[in-house]
C-alpha positions as CSV (number, residue, x, y, z in Angstrom):
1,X,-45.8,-6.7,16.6
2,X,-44.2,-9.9,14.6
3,X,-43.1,-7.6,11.6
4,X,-41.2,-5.3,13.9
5,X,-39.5,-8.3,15.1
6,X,-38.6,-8.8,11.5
7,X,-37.3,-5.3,11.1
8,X,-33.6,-5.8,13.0
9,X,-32.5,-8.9,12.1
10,X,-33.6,-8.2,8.0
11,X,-31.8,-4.2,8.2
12,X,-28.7,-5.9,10.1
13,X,-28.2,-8.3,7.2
14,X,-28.8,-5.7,4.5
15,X,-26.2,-3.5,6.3
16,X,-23.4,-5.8,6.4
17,X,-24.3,-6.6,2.9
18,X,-23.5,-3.1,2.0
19,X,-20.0,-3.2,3.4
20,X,-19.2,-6.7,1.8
21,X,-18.4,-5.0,-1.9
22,X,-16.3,-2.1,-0.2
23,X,-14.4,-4.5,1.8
24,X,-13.3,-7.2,-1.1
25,X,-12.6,-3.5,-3.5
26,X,-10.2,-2.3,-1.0
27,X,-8.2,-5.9,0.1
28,X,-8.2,-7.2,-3.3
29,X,-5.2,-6.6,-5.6
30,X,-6.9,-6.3,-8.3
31,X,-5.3,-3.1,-9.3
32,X,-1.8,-4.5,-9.1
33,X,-0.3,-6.8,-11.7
34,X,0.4,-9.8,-9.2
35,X,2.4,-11.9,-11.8
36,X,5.4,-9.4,-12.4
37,X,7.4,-7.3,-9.9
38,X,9.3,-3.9,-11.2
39,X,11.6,-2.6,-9.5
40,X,12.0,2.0,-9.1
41,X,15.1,3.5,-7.8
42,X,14.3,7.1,-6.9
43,X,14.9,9.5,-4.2
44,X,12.0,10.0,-1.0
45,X,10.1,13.2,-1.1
46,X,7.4,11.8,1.2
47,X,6.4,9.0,3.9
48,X,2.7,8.9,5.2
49,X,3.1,7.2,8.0
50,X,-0.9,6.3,8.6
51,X,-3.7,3.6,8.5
52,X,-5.2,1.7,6.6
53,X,-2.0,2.0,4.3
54,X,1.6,3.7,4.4
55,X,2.7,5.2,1.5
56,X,6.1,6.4,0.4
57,X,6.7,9.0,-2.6
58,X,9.6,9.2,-4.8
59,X,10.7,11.1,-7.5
60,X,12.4,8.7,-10.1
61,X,14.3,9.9,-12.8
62,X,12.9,9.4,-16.0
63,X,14.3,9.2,-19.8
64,X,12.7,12.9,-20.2
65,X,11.3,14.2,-16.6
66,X,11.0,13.3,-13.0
67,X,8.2,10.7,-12.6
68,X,6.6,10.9,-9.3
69,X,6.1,7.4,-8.2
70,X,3.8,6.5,-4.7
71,X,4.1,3.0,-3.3
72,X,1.8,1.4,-1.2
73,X,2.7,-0.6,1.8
74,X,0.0,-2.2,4.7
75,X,-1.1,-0.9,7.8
76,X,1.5,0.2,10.3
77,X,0.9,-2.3,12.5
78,X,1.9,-4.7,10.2
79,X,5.2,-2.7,9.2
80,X,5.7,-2.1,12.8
81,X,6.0,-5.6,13.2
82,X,8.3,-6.3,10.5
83,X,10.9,-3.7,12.2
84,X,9.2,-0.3,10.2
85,X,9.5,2.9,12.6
86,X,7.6,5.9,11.7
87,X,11.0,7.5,11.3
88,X,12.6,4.7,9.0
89,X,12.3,6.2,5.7
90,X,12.9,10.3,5.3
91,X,13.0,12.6,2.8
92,X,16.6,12.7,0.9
93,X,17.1,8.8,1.4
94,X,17.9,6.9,-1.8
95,X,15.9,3.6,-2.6
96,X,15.1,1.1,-4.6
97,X,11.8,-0.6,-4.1
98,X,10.5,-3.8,-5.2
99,X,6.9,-4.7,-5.5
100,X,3.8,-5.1,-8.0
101,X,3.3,-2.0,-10.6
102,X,-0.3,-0.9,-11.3
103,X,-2.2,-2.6,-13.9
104,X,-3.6,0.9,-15.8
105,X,0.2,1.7,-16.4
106,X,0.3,4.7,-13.1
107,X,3.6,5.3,-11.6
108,X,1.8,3.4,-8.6
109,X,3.5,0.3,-6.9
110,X,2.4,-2.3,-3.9
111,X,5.7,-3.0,-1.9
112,X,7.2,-5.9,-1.0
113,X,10.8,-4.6,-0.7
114,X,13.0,-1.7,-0.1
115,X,16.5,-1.6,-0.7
116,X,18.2,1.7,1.3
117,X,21.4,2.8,-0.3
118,X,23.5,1.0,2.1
119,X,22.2,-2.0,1.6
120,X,19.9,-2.3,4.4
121,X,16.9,-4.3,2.9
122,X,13.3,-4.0,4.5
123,X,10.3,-6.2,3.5
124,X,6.3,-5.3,4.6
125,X,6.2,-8.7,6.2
126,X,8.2,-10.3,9.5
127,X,10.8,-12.4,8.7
């Protein structure tokens, strides 16, 4: 009877073990170089409006081709709060966006600014 007792409390621990490594993987930034921010002016082919992350796609002109480009942006309750609509970015729009560029050299970047073509700036954070 004592070592079923045993049993919950030692498989609980173990099983929010396990989701301890997955958790710090996915927040961290270790992907993204955090010490410089580049800066991609393309035009919008895509916007994933969806949790955990949005995502925009772009195609950037290149010195020989198109590159496609994706940029990362948080949760859309967080870009909800900072005045991001579902509808706010649309395929055609011209932009410029500011953030962290992968570390393995991918045409992948972490947002932390978009510049519309009018001027309009939008940030992933409320102001």
């Amino acid at each position: 009877m004592r070592n079923h007792l045993l049993v919950f409390p030692a498989t609980a621990v173990l099983l929010l073990l396990s989701f301890a490594g997955a958790t710090y993987a996915h927040h961290a930034n270790a992907s993204f170089d955090m010490t410089n921010s580049a800066t991609v002016k393309g035009t919008v082919t895509g916007f994933d409006w969806t949790n955990p992350h949005a995502y925009i796609y772009l195609d950037v002109k290149g010195k020989d081709a198109v590159e496609k480009w994706s940029v990362e942006m948080g949760s859309i309750g967080m870009l909800a709060r900072a005045g991001w609509r579902r509808d706010t970015v649309k395929p055609g729009d011209e932009i410029t966006v500011i953030g962290n560029r992968a570390k393995d050299g991918k045409t992948f970047l972490r947002l932390s600014k978009l510049v519309f073509s009018n001027g309009q700036e939008l940030t992933t954070t409320v102001q």
